[in-house]
Phi, psi and omega in degrees: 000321165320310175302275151342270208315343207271317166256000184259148186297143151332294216277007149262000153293315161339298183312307206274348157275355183274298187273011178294276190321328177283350228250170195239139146275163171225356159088170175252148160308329204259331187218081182314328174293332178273353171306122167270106199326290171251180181195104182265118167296066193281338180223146158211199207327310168308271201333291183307347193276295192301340161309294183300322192281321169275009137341297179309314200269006173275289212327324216244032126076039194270184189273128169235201200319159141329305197207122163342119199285152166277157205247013173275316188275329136330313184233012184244159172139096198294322211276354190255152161283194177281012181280273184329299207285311169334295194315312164321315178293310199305325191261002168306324182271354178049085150259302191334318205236318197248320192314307188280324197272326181298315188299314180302347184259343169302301175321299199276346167290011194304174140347282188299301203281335175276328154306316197285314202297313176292324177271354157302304191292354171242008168236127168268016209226011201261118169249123117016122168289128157290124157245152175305127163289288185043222187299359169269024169298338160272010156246355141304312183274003127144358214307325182264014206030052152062048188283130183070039169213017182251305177233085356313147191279123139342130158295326195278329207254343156292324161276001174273326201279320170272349174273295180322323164302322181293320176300317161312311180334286191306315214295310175283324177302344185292321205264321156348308199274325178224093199278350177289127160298077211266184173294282170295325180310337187266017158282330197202146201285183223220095192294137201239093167304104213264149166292329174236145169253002196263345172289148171212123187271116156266311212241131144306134174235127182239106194242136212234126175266133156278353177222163213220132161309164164015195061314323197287358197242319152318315180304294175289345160236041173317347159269021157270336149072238188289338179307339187240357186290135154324306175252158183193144164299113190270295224178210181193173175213110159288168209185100168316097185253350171266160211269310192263350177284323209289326182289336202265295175282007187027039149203174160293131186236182213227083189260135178242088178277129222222062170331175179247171177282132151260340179274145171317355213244318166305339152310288176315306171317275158014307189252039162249068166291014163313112217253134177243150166281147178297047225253176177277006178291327195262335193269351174290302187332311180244022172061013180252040185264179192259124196313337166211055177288113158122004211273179172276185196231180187294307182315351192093347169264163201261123191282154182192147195234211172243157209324286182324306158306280187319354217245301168274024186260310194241047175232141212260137176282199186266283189283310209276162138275160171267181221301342202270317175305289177353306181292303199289354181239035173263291237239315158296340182261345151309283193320328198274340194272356131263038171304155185036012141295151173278113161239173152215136156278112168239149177239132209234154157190162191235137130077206171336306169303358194262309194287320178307333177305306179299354180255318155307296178300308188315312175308308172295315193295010187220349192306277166254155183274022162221070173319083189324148168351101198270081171242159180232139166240114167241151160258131176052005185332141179260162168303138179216029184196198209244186164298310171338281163351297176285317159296303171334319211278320215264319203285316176294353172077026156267113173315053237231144162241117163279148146257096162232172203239129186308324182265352178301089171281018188285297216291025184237331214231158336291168158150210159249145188308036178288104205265151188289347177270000164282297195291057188217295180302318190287348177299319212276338201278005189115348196255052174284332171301318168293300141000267183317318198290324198263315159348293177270339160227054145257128180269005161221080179239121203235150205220147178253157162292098173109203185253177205209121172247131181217151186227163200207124204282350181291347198265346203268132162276052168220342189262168180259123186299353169263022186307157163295166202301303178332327174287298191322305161338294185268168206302290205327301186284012186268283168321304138330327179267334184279304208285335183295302175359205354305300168227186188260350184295337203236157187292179165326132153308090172328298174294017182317151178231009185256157210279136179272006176310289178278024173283308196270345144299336158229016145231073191279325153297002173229340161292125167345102180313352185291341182250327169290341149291332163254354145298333182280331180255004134267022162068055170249003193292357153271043207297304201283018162270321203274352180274156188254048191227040159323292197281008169268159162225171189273140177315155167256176184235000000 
């Protein structure tokens, strides 16, 4: 009892004094002086069991009954069999569904899971060890598209994956904090609260809707401001200036980060999913062409993505250029001023940002002829282009890792509901002439890209396995679920080491009440005057 009160509240030691009291010794079989004469069977067994178990669940601070449930009508009852009155029983006791997750919530509430549980919840600054790349650096950038580091996840290549993820992170906190778009600001990048400091933005990125609302919508609404603006801050490009991350990842690296949509009109672009070709029509437009736009694929397909992504990749703002010049002269003006240095490009983006990646890598891999190594790591990405497309991407020696999340519908869309491991099969069974043929003339036969790491909000013990679409959606949780990751045969990583604070702020309605009860009952719910993310605002989903 000593033990128990040191860690346990007062008014649930009651409890262990309430069933202290009921209980009879009954003496040992083993020792006749201690037999106890009599022993009254006054209750029975399922009762008491259903008595105790519910005991526990007050214990594990769950909400609990009006009134103890009564346990007669669970096990009386002339008209059911002996199936149905088992079945009764069971769920009179919530063994089926509750017996193994209360023990497992008994287990993580110890001493030891709350002390872990309070310093996930108060520290952000905790990683993963950085290890030496050095010459496996190209096969962390995907050179093998990442064959044997996946399933089990690579420590190293989990922890290349959540800094890339982080870069987003900022990327939305940069527009968030200013989402307006003046006439000057695109002369000088944009100060970027960066996650490595070891990183430095040269360049701003901007993506421009070819189509625009009203006047009459401005008249009438005039506090929608950026919302409604055309060009708007996508994203940005770093460039690694430090000596020793560079000796550490053992080249220079080249970063291109990429937000999701936030503006009405990136919506709108969004749902013009209709697949267009990749032709010198949109690149005549814009004073941009592409050296080998509009060509077939090995295959015979004509590559094609989709309008709305095509639309805000090459279309010129009023001030600004548009996103596809910006990158190439930018990544051209890097290579000359770090010629015969070891570079890479890598390019990251969530959600909008994922497709606008792919669409940057196809552009670069074609830019100059000796491009340094091209890889793209997206998050929730949607499809965004035909096969045609996809193959181009393959052919050109551009890299891509998707991270999608199994409960994600973004990573399903657009196209028809086809999963690509079907259409695989019906390829390798003979029907690829047909295939191909329903291909070039469907306007939404939509094909996904790269190698695919996948994760499932259902693996995480902090998320509620029915979250919403929106949790599925966002990057944090995104993050969380990669860093948690170890195989897809095995659970959650016990040792995650990344902070559950901004998990849990800005999805709190999807984390599990077992842990929002208890911020509260480690006096954490003031987290967020204590974090050092003042100049943030949280990713949207």
């Amino acid at each position: 009892m000593m033990q128990i009160g040191s860690t346990l509240p007062a008014h649930n030691l009651q409890l262990f004094r309430v069933r202290r009291a009921g209980f009879e010794c009954s003496g040992s079989p083993l020792n006749p002086l201690n037999r106890v004469h009599t022993r009254k069977p006054e209750r029975l067994s399922t009762e008491i069991t259903k008595e105790h178990l519910f005991n526990l669940e007050k214990l594990l601070q769950k909400q609990p009954h009006p009134n103890p449930p009564d346990p007669e009508p669970a096990i009386n009852g002339s008209n059911t069999t002996g199936e149905n009155r088992g079945r009764g029983i069971l769920e009179g006791l919530n063994l089926a569904s509750s017996v193994w997750p209360e023990m497992k919530a008994a287990e993580e509430m110890s001493p030891r899971y709350l002390n872990r549980l309070q310093r996930l919840l108060s520290k952000s600054a905790e990683y993963s060890p950085r290890n030496i790349l050095g010459s496996r650096w190209r096969e962390y950038h995907g050179s093998d598209d990442w064959a044997g580091l996946l399933d089990p996840l690579d420590e190293n290549l989990r922890r290349e994956v959540v800094r890339f993820g982080e870069f987003i992170q900022a990327a939305y906190h940069c527009f968030h904090s200013n989402p307006a778009t003046s006439t000057e600001e695109a002369q000088w990048p944009r100060h970027v609260a960066l996650p490595d400091r070891s990183y430095r933005v040269t360049k701003s990125l901007y993506a421009t809707a070819s189509i625009g609302l009203p006047k009459w919508v401005d008249d009438v609404a005039p506090d929608l401001g950026w919302m409604t603006q055309r060009s708007s801050w996508v994203g940005y490009v770093a460039v690694c200036d430090d000596s020793t991350e560079i000796q550490r990842m053992g080249r220079r690296d080249i970063v291109i980060a990429l937000r999701g949509t936030a503006t009405c009109l990136e919506w709108a672009e969004n749902v013009r999913d209709v697949l267009v070709p990749i032709s010198d029509e949109y690149n005549n437009n814009n004073n941009n062409p592409k050296k080998n736009g509009g060509i077939e694929s090995t295959d015979g397909q004509q590559p094609k993505v989709e309008c709305g992504f095509l639309s805000l990749f090459k279309t010129r703002g009023e001030h600004v250029p548009s996103l596809a010049e910006s990158v190439v002269e930018e990544i051209q003006r890097l290579m000359e001023k770090y010629k015969g240095e070891a570079l890479s490009i890598t390019i990251t983006g969530h959600s909008l940002g994922a497709a606008l990646a792919l669409l940057i890598g196809d552009e670069l891999s074609t830019c100059a002829p000796d491009v340094p190594p091209v890889a793209v790591f997206s998050f929730g990405g949607p499809r965004v282009g035909n096969r045609g497309f996809a193959n181009r991407i393959q052919s050109n020696k551009v890299k891509v890792l998707r991270i999608v999340n199994s409960q994600d519908l973004v990573t399903r869309v657009p196209g028809m509901f086809v999963s690509e491991e079907l259409d695989k099969k019906l390829r390798e069974n003979g029907a690829r002439k047909l295939l191909n043929a329903l291909d070039n003339n469907m306007p939404w036969a939509y094909a996904h890209v790269g190698t695919e790491l996948r994760v499932d909000t259902k693996m995480s013990p902090f998320l509620k396995p029915d979250a919403d679409v929106a949790c599925c959606h966002d990057l944090e949780a995104y993050l969380h679920l990669v860093d948690g990751f170890l195989a897809s045969n095995c659970p959650f990583r016990p040792n995650a080491k990344r902070s559950l604070w901004k998990l849990l702020n800005e999805q709190r309605s999807n984390v599990k009440r077992l842990y929002t009860s208890k911020v509260k009952a480690l006096n954490l719910s003031n987290l967020k005057s204590d974090m050092p993310m003042a100049n943030c605002l949280p990713s949207p989903s």
